[in-house]
C-alpha positions in Angstrom: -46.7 12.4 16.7 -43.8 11.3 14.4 -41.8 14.1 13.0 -42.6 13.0 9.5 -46.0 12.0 9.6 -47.2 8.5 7.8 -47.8 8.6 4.4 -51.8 9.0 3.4 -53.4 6.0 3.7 -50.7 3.8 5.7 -52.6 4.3 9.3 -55.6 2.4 7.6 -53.5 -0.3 6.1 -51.6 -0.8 9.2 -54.7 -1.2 11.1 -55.0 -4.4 9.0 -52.5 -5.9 10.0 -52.1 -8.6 12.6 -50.8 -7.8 15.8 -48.5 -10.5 15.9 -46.3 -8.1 13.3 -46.9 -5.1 14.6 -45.6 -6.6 17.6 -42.3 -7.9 15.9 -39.2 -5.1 17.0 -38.5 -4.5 13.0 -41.9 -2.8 12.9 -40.1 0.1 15.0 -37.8 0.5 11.6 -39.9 3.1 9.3 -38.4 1.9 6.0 -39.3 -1.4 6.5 -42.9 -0.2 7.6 -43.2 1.3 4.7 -41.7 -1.1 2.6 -43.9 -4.1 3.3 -47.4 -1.1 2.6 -45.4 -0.7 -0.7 -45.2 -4.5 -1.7 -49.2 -4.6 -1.2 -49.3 -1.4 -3.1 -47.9 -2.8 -5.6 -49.8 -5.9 -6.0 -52.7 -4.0 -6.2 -50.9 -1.9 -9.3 -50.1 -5.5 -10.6 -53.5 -6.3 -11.5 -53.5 -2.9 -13.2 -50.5 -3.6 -15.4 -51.2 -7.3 -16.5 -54.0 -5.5 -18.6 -51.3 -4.9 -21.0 -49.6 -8.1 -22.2 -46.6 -5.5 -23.2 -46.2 -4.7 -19.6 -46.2 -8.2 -18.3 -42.0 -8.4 -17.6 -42.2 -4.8 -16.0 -44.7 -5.8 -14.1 -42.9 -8.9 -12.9 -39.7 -7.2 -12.2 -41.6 -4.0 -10.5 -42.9 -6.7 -7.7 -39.7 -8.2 -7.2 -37.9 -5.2 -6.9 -40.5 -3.6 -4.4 -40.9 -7.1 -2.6 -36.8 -7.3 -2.0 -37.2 -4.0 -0.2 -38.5 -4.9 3.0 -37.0 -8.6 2.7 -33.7 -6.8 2.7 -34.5 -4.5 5.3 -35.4 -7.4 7.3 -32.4 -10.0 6.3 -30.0 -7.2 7.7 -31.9 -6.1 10.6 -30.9 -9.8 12.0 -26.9 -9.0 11.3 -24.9 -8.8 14.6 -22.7 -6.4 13.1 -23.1 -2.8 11.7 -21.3 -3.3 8.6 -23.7 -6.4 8.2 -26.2 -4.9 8.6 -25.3 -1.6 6.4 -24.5 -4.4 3.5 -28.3 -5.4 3.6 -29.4 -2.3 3.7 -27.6 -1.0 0.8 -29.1 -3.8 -1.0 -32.7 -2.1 0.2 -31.5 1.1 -1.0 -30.8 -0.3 -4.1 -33.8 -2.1 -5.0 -35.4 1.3 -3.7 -34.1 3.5 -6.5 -35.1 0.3 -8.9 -38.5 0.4 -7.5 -38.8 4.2 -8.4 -37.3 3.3 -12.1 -40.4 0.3 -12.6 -42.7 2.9 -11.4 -41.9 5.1 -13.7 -42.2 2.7 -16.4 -45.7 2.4 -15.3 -47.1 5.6 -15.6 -48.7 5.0 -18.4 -51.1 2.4 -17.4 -50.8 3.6 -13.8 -51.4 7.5 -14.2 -49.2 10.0 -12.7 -50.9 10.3 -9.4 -50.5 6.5 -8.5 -46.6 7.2 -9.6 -46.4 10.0 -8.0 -47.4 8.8 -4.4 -45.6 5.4 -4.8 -42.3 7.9 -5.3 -43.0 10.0 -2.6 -43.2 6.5 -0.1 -40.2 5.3 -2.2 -38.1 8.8 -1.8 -39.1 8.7 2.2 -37.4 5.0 2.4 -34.0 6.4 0.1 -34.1 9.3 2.7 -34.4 7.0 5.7 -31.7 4.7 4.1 -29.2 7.4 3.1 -29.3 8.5 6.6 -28.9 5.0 8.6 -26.4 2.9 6.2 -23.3 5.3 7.3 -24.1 4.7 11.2 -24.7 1.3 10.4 -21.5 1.0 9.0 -19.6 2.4 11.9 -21.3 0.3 14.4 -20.2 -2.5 15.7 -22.0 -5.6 17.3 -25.2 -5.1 18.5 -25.3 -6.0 22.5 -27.9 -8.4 23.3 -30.0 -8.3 26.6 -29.3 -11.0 29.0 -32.5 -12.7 30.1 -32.9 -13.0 34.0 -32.1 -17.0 35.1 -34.7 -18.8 36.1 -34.2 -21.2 39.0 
């Protein structure tokens, strides 16, 4: 077992998902786990918000902000160096915190539960962040496995 356990309902969703992702070594990377649960998530409270022509522009800028969170995570996990990679990564932490701003521009249409849990994913992917970007930044090029020559 993890020593944070998964968020309620991300074992189901993961099950979804094909294996050929689950597969990919990024998946091993929590935050972006949970950030690419928290772009459905939020397509899903889409549908919600367009209800209210008032909330249209939130609305876009709440899926852009959530959808840059993973894509991020992922541009930088493909950096050779560590302060590549921490420069990504800050940019994830950033549209993090924005993510918890359009959220809570939301809550009216949304409710407070629905706000509340998408924080609580949102504050576990800050906390993740917070703690990686310094290593990150120290680090320096990632060493890459030789493959074996075939003859």
């Amino acid at each position: 077992m993890p020593p944070f356990p998964d968020p309620p309902g991300f074992a189901e969703w993961e099950a979804t998902l094909p294996a050929a992702v689950t597969r990919d070594p990024i998946w091993r990377t929590p935050a972006y786990r949970f950030g690419v649960w928290l772009a459905d998530l939020a397509k899903a409270d889409a549908i919600i918000l367009r209800t209210d022509r008032n909330s249209w522009n939130d609305t876009d800028q709440l899926l852009r902000a959530v959808g840059a969170i993973s894509a991020n995570l992922a541009e930088g996990y493909s950096c050779s160096t560590g302060r590549e990679r921490a420069r990504y990564y800050d940019y994830a932490l950033s549209t993090t915190r924005e993510s918890k701003d359009w959220y809570l521009k939301a809550r009216h249409l949304l409710g407070n539960e629905v706000v509340e849990q998408r924080h609580a994913v949102l504050e576990r992917i800050i906390r993740i962040l917070t703690a990686i970007i310094p290593r990150e930044r120290e680090a320096g090029p990632r060493r890459r496995r030789r493959r074996p020559q075939e003859d």
